[in-house]
N, C-alpha and C positions, 0 to 999 in steps of 0.2 A: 364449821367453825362454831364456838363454845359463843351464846350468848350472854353476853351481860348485863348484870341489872341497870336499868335508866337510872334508879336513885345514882348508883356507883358514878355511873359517867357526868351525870351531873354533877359531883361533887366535886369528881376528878375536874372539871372541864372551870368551873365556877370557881375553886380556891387554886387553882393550878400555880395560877399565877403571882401569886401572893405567895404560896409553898414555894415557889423556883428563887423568888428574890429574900426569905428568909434565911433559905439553905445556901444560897451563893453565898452571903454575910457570912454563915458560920463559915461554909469551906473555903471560899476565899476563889472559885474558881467555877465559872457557868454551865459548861460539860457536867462535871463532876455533879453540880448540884441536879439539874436536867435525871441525869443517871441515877441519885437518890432521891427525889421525885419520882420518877416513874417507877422505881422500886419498889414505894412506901404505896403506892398505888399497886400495885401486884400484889403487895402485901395486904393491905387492905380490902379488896376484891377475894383472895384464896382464905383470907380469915376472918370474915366480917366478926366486927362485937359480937357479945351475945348478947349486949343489953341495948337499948335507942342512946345513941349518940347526941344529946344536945348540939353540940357546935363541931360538927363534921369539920370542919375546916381545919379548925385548930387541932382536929387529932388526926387528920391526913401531917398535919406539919411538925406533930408529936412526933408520928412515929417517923417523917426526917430525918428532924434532928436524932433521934436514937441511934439510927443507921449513921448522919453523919458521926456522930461518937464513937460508935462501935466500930468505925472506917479508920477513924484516926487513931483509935488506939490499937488496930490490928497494924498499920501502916507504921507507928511508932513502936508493936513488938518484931515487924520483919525488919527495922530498920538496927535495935539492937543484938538482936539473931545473925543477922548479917555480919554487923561488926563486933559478936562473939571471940570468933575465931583468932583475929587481929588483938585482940586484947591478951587473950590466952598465949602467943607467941613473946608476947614482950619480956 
């Protein structure tokens, strides 16, 4: 199994928390947030900055909310894609 750095799990482990109850706010749903959370943490871990991160926290909960954005508008293009078709028949 792939070790990871202690700063990482620290970070993870320390703002976890505070990241799961800002992203529930945006998405409105605790799974969902959970899900973009540990995302933004996998994301974070396969890309660390290149630069020293001041406030690690706040940018585990950047890149979040990015994902929750990028969820909702991918969610709001299969919702119009969907009802393409229905449209096109009228």
């Amino acid at each position: 199994m792939e070790q990871r750095s202690p700063l990482s799990l620290a970070i993870f482990d320390q703002h976890r928390g505070l990241a799961l109850r800002v992203i529930e706010r945006r998405v409105g749903n605790r799974a969902e947030a959970e899900d973009i959370v540990q995302t933004a943490m996998v994301k974070l871990l396969e890309n660390p900055p290149e630069e020293t991160v001041s406030n690690p926290g706040a940018y585990l909960i950047k890149i979040g909310l990015n994902l929750a954005t990028d969820r909702a508008g991918s969610d709001l293009s299969r919702c119009f894609s969907a009802e393409q078709p229905r449209a096109a028949r009228r």
